[in-house]
Each structure stands twice: as C-alpha cells, then as structure tokens.
PAZAPA-4460 file (N, C-alpha, C; in steps of 0.05 Angstrom, whole numbers, plus 32768, in hexadecimal, padded with zeros to 4 digits):
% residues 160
    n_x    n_y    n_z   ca_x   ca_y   ca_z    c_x    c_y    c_z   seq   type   mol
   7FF6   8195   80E4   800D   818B   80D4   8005   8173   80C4     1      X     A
   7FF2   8160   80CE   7FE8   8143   80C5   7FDA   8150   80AC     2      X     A
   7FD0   8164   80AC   7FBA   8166   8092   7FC6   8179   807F     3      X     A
   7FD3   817E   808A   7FE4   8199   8072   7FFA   818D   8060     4      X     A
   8000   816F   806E   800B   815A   805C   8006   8145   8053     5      X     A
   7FEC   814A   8058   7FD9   8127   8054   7FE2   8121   8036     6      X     A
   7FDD   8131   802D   7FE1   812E   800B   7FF3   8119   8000     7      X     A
   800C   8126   800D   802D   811D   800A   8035   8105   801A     8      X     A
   8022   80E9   8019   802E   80D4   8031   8045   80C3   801A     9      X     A
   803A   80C4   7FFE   804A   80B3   7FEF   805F   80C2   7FDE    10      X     A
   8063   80DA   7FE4   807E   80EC   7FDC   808A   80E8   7FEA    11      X     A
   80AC   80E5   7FE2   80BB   80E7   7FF0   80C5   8101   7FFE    12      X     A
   80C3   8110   8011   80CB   8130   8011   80DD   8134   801D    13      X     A
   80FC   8120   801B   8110   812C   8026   8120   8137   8013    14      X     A
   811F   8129   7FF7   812C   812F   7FE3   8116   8148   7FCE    15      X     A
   8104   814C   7FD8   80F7   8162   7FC6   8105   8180   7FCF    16      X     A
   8103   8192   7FB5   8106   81AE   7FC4   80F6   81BB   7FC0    17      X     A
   80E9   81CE   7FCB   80D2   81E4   7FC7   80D8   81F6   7FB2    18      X     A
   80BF   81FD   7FA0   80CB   8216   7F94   80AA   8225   7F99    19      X     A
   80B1   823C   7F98   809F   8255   7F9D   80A2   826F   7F86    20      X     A
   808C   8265   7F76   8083   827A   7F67   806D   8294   7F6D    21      X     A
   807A   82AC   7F62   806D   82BB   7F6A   805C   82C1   7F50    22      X     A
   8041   82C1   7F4C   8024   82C2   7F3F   801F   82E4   7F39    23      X     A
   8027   82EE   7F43   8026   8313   7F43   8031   831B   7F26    24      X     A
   801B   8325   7F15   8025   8333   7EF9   802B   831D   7EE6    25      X     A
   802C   82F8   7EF5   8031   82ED   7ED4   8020   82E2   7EC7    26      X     A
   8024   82DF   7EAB   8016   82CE   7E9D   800D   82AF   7EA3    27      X     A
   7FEF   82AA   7E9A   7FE4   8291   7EAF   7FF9   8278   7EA0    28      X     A
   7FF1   8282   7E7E   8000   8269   7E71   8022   8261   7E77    29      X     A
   8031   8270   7E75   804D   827D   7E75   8056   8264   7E96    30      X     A
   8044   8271   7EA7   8045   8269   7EC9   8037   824C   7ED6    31      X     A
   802B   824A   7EC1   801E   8231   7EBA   8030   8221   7EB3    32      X     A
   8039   821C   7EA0   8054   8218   7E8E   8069   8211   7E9C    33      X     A
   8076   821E   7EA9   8094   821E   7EC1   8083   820C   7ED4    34      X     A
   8078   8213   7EDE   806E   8202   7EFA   806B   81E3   7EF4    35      X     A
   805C   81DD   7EDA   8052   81C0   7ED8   8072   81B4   7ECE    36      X     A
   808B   81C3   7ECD   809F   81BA   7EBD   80AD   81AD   7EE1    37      X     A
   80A5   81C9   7EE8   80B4   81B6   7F05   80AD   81A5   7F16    38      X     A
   808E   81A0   7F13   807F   818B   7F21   808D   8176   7F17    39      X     A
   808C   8175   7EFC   8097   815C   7EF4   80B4   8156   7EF5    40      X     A
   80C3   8168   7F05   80D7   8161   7EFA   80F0   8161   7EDC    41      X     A
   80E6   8171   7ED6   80F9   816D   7EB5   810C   8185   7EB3    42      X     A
   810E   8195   7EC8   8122   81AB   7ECB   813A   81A0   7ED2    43      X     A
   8138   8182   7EE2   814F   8177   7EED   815B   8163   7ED5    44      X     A
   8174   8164   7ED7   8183   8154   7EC3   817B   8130   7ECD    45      X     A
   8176   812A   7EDD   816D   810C   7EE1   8157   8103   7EE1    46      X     A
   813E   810F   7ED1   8125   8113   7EC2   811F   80F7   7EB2    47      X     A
   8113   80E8   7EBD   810D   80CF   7EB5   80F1   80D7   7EB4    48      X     A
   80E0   80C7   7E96   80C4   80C8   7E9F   80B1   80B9   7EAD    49      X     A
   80BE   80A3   7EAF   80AD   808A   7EC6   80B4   8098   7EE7    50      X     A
   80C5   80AA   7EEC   80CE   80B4   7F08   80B9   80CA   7F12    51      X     A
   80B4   80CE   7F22   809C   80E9   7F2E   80B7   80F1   7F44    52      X     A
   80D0   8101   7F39   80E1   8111   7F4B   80D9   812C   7F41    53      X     A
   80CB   8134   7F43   80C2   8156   7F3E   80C2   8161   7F5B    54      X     A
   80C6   8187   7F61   80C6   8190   7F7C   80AC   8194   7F83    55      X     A
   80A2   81A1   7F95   8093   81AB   7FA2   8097   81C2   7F90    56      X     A
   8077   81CD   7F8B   8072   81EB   7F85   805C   81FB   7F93    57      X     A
   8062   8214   7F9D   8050   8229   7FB0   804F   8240   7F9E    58      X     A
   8037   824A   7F92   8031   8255   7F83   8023   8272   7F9A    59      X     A
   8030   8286   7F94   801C   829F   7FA4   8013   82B0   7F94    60      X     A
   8003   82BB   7FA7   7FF2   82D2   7F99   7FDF   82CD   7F7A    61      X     A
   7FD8   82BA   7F7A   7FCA   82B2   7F64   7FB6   82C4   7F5C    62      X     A
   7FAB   82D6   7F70   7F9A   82E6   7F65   7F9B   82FE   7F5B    63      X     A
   7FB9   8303   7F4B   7FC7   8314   7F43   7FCC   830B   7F27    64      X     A
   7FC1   82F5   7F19   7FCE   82E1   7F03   7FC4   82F5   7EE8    65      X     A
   7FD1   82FC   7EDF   7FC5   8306   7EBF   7FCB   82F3   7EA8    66      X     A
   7FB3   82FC   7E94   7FB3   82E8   7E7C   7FB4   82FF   7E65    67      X     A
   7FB7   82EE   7E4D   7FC1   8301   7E3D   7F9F   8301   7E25    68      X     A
   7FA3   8310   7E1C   7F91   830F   7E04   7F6E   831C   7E0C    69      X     A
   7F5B   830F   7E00   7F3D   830F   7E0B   7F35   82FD   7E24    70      X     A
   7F3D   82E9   7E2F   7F4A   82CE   7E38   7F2F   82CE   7E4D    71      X     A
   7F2D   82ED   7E5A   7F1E   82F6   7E71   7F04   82F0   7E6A    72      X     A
   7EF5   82F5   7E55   7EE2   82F5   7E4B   7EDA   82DC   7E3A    73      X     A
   7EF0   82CF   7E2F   7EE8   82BC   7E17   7EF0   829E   7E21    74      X     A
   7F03   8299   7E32   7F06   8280   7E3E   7EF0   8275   7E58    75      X     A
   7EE8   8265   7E53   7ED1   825A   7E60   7ED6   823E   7E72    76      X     A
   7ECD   823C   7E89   7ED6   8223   7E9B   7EBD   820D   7EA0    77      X     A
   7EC0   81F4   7E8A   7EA4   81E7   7E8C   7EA6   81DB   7E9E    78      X     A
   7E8C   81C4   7EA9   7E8B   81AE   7EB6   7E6E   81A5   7EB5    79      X     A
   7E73   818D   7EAE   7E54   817F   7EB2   7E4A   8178   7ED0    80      X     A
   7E32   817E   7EDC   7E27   8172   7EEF   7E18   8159   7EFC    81      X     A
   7E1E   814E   7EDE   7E0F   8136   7EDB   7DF2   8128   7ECD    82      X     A
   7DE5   813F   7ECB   7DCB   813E   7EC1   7DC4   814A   7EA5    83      X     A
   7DB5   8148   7E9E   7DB4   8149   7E7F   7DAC   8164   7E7C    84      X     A
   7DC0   8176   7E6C   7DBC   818B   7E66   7DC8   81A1   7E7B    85      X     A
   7DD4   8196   7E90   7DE1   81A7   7EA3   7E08   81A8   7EA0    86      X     A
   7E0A   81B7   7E84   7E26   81BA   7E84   7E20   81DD   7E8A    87      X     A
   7E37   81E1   7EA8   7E3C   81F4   7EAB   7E57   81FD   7EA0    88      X     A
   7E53   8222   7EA2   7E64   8231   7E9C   7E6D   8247   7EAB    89      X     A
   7E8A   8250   7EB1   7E90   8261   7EB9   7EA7   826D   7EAC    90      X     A
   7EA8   828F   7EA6   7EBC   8296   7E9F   7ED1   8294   7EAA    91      X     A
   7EEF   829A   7E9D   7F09   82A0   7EA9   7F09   82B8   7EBE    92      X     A
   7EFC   82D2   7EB3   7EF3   82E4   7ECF   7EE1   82E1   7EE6    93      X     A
   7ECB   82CE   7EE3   7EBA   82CC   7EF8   7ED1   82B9   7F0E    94      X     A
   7EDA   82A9   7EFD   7EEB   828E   7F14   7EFE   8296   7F1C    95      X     A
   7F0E   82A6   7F14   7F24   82C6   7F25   7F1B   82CF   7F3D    96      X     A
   7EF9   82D5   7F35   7EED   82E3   7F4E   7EE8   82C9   7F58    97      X     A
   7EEF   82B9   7F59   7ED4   829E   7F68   7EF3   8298   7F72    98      X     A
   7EFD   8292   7F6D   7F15   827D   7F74   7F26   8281   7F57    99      X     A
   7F40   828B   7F66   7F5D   8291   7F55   7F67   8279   7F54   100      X     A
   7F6C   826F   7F70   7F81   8252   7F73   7F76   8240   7F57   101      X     A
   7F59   8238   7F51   7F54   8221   7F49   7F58   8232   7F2A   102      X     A
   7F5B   8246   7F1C   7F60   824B   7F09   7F81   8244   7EFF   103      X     A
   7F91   8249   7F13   7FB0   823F   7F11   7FB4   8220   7F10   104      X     A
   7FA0   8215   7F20   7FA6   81EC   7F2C   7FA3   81E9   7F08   105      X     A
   7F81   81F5   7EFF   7F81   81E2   7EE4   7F90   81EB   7ED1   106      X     A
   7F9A   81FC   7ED5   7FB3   8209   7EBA   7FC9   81F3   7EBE   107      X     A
   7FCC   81EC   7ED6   7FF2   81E5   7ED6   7FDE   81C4   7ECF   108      X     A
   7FCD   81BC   7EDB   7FCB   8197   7EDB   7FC1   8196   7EBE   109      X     A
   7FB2   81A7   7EAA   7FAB   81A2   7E95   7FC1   81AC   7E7B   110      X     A
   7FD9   81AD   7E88   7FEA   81AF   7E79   7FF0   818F   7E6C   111      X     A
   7FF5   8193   7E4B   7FF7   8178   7E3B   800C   8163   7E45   112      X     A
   8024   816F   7E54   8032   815D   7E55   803C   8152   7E80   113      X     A
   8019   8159   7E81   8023   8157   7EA2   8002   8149   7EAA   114      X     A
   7FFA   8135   7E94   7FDF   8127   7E95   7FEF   810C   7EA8   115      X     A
   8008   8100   7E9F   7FFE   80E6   7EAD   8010   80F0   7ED2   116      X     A
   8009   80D7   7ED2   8009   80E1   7EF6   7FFD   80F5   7F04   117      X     A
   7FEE   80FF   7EF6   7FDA   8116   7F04   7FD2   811E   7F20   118      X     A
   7FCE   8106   7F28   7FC7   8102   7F4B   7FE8   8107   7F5A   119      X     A
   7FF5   8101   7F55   800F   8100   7F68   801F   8125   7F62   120      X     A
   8019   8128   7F46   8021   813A   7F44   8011   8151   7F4E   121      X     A
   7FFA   8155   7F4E   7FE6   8168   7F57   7FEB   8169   7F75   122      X     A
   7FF6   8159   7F7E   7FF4   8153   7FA5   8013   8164   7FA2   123      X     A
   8026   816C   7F90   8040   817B   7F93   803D   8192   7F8B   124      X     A
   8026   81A1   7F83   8014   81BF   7F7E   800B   81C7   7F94   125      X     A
   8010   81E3   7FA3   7FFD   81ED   7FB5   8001   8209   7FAB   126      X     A
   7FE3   8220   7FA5   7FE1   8233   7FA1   7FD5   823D   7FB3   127      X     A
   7FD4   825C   7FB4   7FD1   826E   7FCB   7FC9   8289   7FBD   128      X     A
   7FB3   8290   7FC3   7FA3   82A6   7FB2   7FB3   82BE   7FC0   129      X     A
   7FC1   82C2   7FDC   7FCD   82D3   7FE7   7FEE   82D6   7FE0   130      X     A
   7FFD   82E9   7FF0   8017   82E6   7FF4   8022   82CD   800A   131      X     A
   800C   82D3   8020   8013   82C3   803E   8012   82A4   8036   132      X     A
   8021   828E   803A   8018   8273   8048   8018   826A   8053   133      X     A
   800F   8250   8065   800F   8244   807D   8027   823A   8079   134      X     A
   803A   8247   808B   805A   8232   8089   8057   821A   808C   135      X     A
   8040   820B   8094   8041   81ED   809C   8049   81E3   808F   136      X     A
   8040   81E4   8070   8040   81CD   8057   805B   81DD   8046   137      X     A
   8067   81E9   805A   8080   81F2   804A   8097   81F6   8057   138      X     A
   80AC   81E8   8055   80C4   81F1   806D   80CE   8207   8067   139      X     A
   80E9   8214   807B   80F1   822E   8071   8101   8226   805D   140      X     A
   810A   8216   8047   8125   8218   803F   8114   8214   801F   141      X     A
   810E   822F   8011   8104   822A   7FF5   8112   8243   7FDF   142      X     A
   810E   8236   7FC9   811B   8246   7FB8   8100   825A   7FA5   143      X     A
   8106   827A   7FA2   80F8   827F   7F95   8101   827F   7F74   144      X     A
   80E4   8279   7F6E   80ED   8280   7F4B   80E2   8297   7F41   145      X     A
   80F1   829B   7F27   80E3   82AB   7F11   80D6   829F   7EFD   146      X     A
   80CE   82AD   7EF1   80C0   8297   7ED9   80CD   82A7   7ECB   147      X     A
   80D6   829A   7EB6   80E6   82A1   7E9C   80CB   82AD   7E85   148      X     A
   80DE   82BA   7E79   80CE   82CC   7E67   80B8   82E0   7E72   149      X     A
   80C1   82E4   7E8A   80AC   82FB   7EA2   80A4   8310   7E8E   150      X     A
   808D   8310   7E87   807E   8327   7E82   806D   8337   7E93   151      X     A
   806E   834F   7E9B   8061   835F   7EA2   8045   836D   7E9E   152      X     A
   8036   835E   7EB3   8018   8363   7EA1   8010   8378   7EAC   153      X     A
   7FF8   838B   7EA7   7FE4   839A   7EBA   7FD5   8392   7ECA   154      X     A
   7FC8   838D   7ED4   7FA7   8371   7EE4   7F98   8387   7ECC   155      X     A
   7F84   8376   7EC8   7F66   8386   7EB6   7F5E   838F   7ECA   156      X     A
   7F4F   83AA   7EC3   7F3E   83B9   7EDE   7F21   83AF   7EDB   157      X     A
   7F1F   83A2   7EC4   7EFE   839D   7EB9   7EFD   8399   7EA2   158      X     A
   7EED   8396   7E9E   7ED7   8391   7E7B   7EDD   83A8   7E73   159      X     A
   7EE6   83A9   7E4D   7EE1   83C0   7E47   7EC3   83C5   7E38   160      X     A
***
C-alpha cells in the first residue's frame, strides 16, 4: 500500500475523484487530449491556473490504442544518451511492442497546455497496458468515462 502511493504524499486524496478511461479502439491524440484536460482540472467550473485540483486518471488497456494516419511508421521516439553522436530512435510501432503504457504517459504530459507542473501532475496519471489493476492505488468508488468524439478504429494487423 506504502509504494503504490508513494507518489501521492503531497496530493490531497480526499477531495480527488478517479476517473477510468478505457484505451480500447481510441485515438492516441483525441485520448490524450481528454485525459491531460482532467489532470489538470479545467472540466471543473472552479479551474484556477495557479491550483493543481485535477482527478486522478486510470487509463486501461493501452495496448489497444490506435492512431490515425501513417503515424505507425512515420512518428519516431528520440533521446539522447549522452555521448556524441548517440541520438537514438525508435518508432511509434516498435514502442507499442516495447511498452504501450510509456507511449500514452508522453502523449498526455507532452500535451502544450499541461507543461507546467509536470511532476505533480504526472504522479495523478497511472496507465495499464491490460484491462486488470491493482485495486491498491485505486479505491472502489470511480467514475468511468467516455471520450468524446469516440471514433472507432480497427488495430493495424501490420505493415502494408
């Protein structure tokens, strides 16, 4: 219980509410989008920007996430390693296969308008490449959402 909330010592969590999105068939941007609106807070009519009152968000099945367009092929995930000439690359499909969760974390935190407070808000994100979660870091009393403008994707079966 101590580590499944370590995160959360400087949230308040009596006044937060959970919301639980389900990741199955939606769009990354679209889902991306709603989620970083509720981290922060701005769904609620008492939306101050110096305040960090945003809910809790539980994101499932992330490894169900579709994108629209070439996105699979043509979007690329850099990072430097430090040394000269070592900027790596990974596609949007290889990091699907490698890890789903961390393809959803940087969509919702690299959203334009959910840069400041980053650290506090990132600790009120938890994704889940499955359906199942550890009830720990979640009480029973949560609301599910929809994401607005639900479009209905296929998953790609592959490269064409």
């Amino acid at each position: 219980m101590k580590k499944a909330l370590a995160g959360l010592r400087r949230i308040n969590l009596e006044s937060l509410r959970w919301r639980v999105f389900d990741a199955k068939g939606q769009v990354l941007c679209t889902l991306a989008s709603q989620t970083s609106t509720v981290i922060q807070g701005k769904d609620k009519p008492t939306y101050t920007p110096n305040r960090d009152d945003g809910d809790m968000c539980i994101v499932l099945n992330a490894k169900d996430i579709c994108v629209t367009g070439r996105k699979l092929t043509d979007k690329f995930y850099r990072w430097h390693t430090g040394y000269v000439g070592h900027l790596k690359e990974r596609r949007l499909k290889d990091q699907l296969a490698k890890d789903p969760t961390e393809v959803i974390h940087k969509a919702v935190l690299r959203m334009p308008n959910c840069v400041i407070c980053m650290q506090d808000r990132d600790r009120k994100l938890r994704i889940f490449a499955e359906s199942e979660y550890p009830s720990v870091t979640c009480p029973l009393n949560y609301t599910l959402c929809l994401v607005e403008g639900y479009v209905k994707c296929s998953p790609v079966q592959g490269e064409q």
